[in-house]
N, C-alpha and C positions, 0 to 999 in steps of 0.2 A: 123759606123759599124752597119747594120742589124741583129737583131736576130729574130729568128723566134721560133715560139711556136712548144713544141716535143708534141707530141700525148701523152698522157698516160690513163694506165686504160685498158680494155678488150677491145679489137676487136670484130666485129659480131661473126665471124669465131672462135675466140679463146671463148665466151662461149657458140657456137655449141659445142663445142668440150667438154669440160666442162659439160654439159648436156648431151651429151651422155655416156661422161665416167660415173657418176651418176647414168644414166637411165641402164645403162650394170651394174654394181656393184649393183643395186637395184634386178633386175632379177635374178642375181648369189644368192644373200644372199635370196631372196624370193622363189626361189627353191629345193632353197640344204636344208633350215630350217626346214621341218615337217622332213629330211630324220636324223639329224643330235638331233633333240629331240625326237624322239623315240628311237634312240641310248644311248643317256643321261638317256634316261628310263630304258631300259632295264640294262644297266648299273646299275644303281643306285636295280633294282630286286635285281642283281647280286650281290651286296655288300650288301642288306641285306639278303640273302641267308647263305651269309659266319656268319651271326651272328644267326644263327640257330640253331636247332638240329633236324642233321637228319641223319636218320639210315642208309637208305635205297637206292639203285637210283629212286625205284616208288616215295618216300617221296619227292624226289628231282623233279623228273618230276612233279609230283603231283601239288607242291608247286610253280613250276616254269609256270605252265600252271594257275592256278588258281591268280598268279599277273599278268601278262600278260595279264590274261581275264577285272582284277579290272584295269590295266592300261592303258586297251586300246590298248593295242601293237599290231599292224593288220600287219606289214611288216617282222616280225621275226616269223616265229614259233618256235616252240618247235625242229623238228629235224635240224633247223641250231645250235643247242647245243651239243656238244660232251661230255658226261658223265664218267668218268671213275674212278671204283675205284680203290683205292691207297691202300700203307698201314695202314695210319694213317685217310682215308676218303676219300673224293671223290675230283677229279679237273672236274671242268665246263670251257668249253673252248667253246668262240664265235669265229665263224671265217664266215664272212658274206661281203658281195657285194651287195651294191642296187644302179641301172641306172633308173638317173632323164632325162629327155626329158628339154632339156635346153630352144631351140628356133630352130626352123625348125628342118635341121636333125643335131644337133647337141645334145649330152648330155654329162655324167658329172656320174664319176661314182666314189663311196666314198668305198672305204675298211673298216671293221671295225674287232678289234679284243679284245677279254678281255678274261682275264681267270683268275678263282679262283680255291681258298684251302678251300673245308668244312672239317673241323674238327669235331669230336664228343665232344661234350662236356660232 
C-alpha cells in the first residue's frame, strides 16, 4: 500500500488572504481612532462637568468651551451640545455624527450620543 504525504500548513493563497484581512482591519482601526478618542474626550469633559458647580448655562457653556480648548477637541464644538435647564439643574446632551473617508469612495460614519444631569451643589 502506498501513502503519500498531505500538504499541511498555509497555502500561497490562504496567507494572501490572511494579509489582507489584517491589512483591511488595520485601516478600519487606523481610521475610525482620532474619530473615536476625541469622543472618549469629550466624554470624559462631560463627566467631569456633572461633578461641578454650576449655576448658570453661560457657566456651562463657559466651562464646556474652555476644556475642549485645554483638550484639544477640534471635531465637536460647542453648539453640537444641547443645554437645557431642568428643575433641579441642567441636562447636557451630545447627539453628533462624524464621516471618516475610509478608502476611495468609501466611508464610515460613527454616531455618537451622551447626556448628563448637573446638579447644584
Amino acid at each position: 500500500m502506498l501513502m503519500t504525504n498531505k500538504q499541511k500548513g498555509f497555502s500561497f493563497w490562504g496567507l494572501l488572504i490572511i494579509l489582507a484581512l489584517i491589512g483591511f482591519f488595520t485601516t478600519v482601526t487606523l481610521s475610525l481612532y482620532p474619530v473615536y478618542y476625541e469622543y472618549f474626550s469629550v466624554s470624559s469633559i462631560m463627566n467631569r462637568l456633572q461633578k461641578e458647580k454650576l449655576v448658570t448655562k453661560s457657566d456651562v457653556v463657559r466651562r464646556l468651551t474652555k476644556t475642549m480648548q485645554i483638550d484639544n477637541v477640534s471635531r465637536v464644538k460647542v453648539d453640537d451640545f444641547d443645554i437645557k435647564k431642568t428643575k433641579t439643574g441642567f441636562t447636557v446632551t451630545l447627539d453628533y455624527e462624524d464621516r471618516v473617508e475610509m478608502m476611495g469612495n468609501i466611508d464610515a460614519i460613527a454616531k455618537f450620543h451622551k447626556e448628563i444631569e448637573i446638579l447644584p451643589r
